[in-house]
N, C-alpha and C positions, 0 to 999 in steps of 0.2 A: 319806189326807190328809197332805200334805208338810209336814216341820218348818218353824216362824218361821224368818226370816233370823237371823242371826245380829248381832247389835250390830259395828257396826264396828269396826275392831281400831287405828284410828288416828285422829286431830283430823280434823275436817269442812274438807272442800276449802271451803267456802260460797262459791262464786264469785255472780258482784255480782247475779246473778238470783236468787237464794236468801234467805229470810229476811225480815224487818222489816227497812223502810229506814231506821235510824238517821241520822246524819250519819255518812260512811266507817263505817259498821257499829257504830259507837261503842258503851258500853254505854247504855241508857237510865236515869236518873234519873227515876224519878217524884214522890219525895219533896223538896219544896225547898228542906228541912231536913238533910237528909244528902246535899247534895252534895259530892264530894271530891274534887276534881280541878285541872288546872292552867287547863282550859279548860273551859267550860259553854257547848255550843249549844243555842239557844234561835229557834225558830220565832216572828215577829211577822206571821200572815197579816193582813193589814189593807190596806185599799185604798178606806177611805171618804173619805181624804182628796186620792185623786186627781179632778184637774180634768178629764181626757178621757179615755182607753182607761183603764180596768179592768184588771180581772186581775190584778197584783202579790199578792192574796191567796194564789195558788197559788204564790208563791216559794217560801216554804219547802218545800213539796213538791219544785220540781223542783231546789231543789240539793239533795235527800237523795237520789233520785232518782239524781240525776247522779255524786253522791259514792261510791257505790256500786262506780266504777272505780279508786278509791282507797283503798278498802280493804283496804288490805296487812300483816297482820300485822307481818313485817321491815321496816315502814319505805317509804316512797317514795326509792324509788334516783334519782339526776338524774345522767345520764350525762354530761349537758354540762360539770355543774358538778365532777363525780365524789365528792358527795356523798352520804350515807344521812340522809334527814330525817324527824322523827316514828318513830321503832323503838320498836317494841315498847312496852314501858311508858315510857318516857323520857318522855314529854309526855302526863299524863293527860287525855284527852277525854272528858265527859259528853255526853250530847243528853237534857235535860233535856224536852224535847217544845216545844209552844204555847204563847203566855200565850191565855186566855181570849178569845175575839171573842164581841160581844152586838152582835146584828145591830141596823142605824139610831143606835143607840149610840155616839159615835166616842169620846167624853171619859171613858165608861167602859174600852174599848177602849184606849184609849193610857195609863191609868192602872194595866191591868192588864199592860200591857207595861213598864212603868217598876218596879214591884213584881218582877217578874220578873229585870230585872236587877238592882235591890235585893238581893234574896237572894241571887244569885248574889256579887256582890263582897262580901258580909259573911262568905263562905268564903273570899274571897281569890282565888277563880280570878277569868281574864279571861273579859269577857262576849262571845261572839260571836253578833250577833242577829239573823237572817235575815229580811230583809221581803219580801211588803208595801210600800207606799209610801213617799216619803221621811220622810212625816210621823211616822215611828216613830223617828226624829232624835231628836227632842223628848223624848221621853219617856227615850229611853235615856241621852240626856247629863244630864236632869237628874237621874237615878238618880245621878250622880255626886257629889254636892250634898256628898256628908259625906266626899269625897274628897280626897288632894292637887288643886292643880291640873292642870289638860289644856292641850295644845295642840292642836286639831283641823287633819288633813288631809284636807280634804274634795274629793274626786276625779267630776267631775260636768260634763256639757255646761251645765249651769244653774246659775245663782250662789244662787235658792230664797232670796232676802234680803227678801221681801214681809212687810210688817208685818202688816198687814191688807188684807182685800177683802171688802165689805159682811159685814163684822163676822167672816168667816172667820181664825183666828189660828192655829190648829193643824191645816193643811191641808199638802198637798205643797210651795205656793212658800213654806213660812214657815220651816222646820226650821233654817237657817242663824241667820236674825235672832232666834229664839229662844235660839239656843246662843250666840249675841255677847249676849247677855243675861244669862247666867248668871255669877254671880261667882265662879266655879272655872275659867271658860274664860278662858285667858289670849292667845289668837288665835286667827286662823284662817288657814290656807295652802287658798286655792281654785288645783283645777289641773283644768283641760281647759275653762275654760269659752268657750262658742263661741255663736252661732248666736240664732235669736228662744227667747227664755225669756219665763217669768212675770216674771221681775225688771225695773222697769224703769229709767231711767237715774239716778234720785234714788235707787234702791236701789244701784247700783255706787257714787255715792258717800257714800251713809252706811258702806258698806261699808269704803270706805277710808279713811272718818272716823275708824271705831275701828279702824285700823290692823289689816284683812286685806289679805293679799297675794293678790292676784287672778292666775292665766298660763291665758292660753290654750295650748292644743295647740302653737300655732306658735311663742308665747313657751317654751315647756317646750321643743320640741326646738329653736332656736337657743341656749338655755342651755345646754342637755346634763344627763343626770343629775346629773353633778357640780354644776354652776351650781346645778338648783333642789334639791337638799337643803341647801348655803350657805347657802339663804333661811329654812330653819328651823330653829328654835333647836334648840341642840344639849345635848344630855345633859338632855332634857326627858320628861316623860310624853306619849305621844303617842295621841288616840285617831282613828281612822279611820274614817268615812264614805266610803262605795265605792256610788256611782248606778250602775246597768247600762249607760245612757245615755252615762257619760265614755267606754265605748269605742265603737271605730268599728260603724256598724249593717252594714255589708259581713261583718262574723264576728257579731256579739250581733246581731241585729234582736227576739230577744222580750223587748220593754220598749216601755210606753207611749206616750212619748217619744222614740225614736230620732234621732240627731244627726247627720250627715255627718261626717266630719273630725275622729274619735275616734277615743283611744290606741288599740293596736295590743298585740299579747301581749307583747313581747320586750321593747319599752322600757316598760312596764308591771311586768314581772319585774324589770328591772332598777331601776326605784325602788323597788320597794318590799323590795328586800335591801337597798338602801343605807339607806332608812328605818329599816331595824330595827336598823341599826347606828346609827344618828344619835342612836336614842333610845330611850325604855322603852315599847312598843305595848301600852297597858292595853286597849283594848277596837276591838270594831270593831262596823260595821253593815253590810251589803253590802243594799244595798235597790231595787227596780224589776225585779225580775227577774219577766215576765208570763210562764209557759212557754206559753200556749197561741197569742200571735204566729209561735212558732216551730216548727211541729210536728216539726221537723228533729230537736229536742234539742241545736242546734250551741250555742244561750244560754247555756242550763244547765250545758252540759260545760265549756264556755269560764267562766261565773263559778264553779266548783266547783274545776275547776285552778285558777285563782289564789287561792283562797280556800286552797286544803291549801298550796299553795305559800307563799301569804304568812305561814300557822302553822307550816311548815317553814323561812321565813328568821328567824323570830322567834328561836323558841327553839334554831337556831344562834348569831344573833347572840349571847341570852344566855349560852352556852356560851363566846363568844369573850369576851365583857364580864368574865367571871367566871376569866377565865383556865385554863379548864378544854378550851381549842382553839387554839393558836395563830390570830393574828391572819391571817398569809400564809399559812394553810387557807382564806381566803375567795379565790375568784377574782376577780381585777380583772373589774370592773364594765367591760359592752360598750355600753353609756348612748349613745342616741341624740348626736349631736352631740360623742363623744369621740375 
């Protein structure tokens, strides 16, 4: 009979097929009482509140899934920018898991996703919360309640300002006119909206009633990245809403909703580094992401990279804010229309 192997004599290669799919391999959180970190991801499978294709429940799956190719011990290296982003312990990340789904149930379902991020800001990290539909909006800005105020950027082919529809309030087209509801949100900056939505034209202007800035695709690139970061306030808390649907279905098609004539990766990347310089990115939600439209994987991989990306221009930006980075260590910004 031959000896056991011997224990390895070095750290586990764990390359992205190996192991529990955390978010990027993160550590997991189970307890939601001792969380410690800078950042807590948090899975919102839900999708009772979508009006036509299904599926957004498996979002969080498939960006843990997808995240798995960013799992880099040293950091995500960006050779464009010739930066090292997220290294090592520098930017603590949890993946705290799911909040709770109770099938037929929505209003328990989004109450238990609002708790979720609850807990999470009462440690102080920012909440990043994976959906599911847009209707997980709602939930998660009003967790915000006992916060400074927000400024929301909400990035989306749909403007989702529906009050009601045969008494439905808390579905996919309401998450916006909910959040202009809340007395913590101090605007809202709508960008990509395009094309037939749930919204209809008495919703665009309520919308600009209480003073959102509405741009479509083609208004964002005739401004240029520069033009639409101008438009929102500056040195502000800023929380961000990310639809699958804002970008073009040519590269994302797994999402319920898919739009023609959506942003593109590059001037995508490049607002949202200037965003995190304009202001303080307390929380995000990145929601619609259906993997199973896509059996490609191109969805998943595509919202996963800009998700680590946009956690990697944050907490540079912060580095720059705090003077712990020279300022002209950021690369001039390649913003559509500059």
């Amino acid at each position: 009979m031959s000896d056991p192997p011997e224990a390895p004599k070095r750290s586990r290669l764990d390359l992205p097929f190996v192991g529990i799919p955390t978010f990027m391999k993160k550590p997991y959180q189970q307890d939601w009482d001792a969380i410690d970190a800078d950042v807590a991801v948090m899975g919102a499978p839900f999708d009772l509140g979508t009006q036509v294709r299904p599926g957004a429940r498996f979002g969080p799956k498939g960006f843990r899934d997808a995240s798995q190719l960013f799992a880099i011990g040293k950091g995500a290296y960006d050779p464009e920018d010739d930066l090292l982003f997220l290294a090592g312990d520098e930017v603590r990340i949890v993946d705290i898991g799911d909040a709770d789904m109770v099938h037929i149930d929505a209003e328990q379902c989004l109450g238990n996703i609002e708790y979720g991020v609850r807990k999470i800001l009462a440690t102080g990290a920012m909440p990043v919360v994976l959906g599911g539909d847009h209707a997980v909006h709602i939930p998660c800005i009003r967790a915000f309640d006992g916060e400074a105020p927000v400024h929301i950027v909400h990035i989306d082919a749909h403007l989702d300002y529906v009050d009601e529809r045969f008494g439905v309030r808390h579905g996919q087209g309401n998450p916006l006119r909910r959040a202009a509801e809340c007395n913590h949100v101090t605007g809202i900056t709508h960008l990509g909206i395009r094309n037939l939505g749930s919204s209809a034209q008495s919703d665009f202007a309520d919308a600009r009633a209480a003073k959102s800035d509405i741009l479509s695709v083609r208004d964002f690139r005739e401004l240029g990245v520069a033009g639409v970061i101008e438009r929102i306030p500056e040195n502000t808390r800023l929380y961000f809403t990310i639809d699958v649907d804002g970008f073009d279905p040519s590269l994302v098609p797994g999402t319920g909703t898919p739009s023609p004539g959506g942003f593109l990766y590059y001037e995508t990347c490049d607002f949202l580094k200037a965003a995190a310089m304009r202001g303080e990115v307390v929380g995000i939600d990145f929601v619609e992401l259906a993997p199973e439209y896509d059996p490609s994987g191109a969805t998943s991989l595509f919202c996963a990279q800009i998700l680590v990306n946009f956690l990697g221009y944050i907490f540079h930006a912060k580095k720059i804010q705090a003077g712990a980075r020279p300022r002209d260590g950021w690369p001039a910004l390649r913003g559509v229309g500059q």
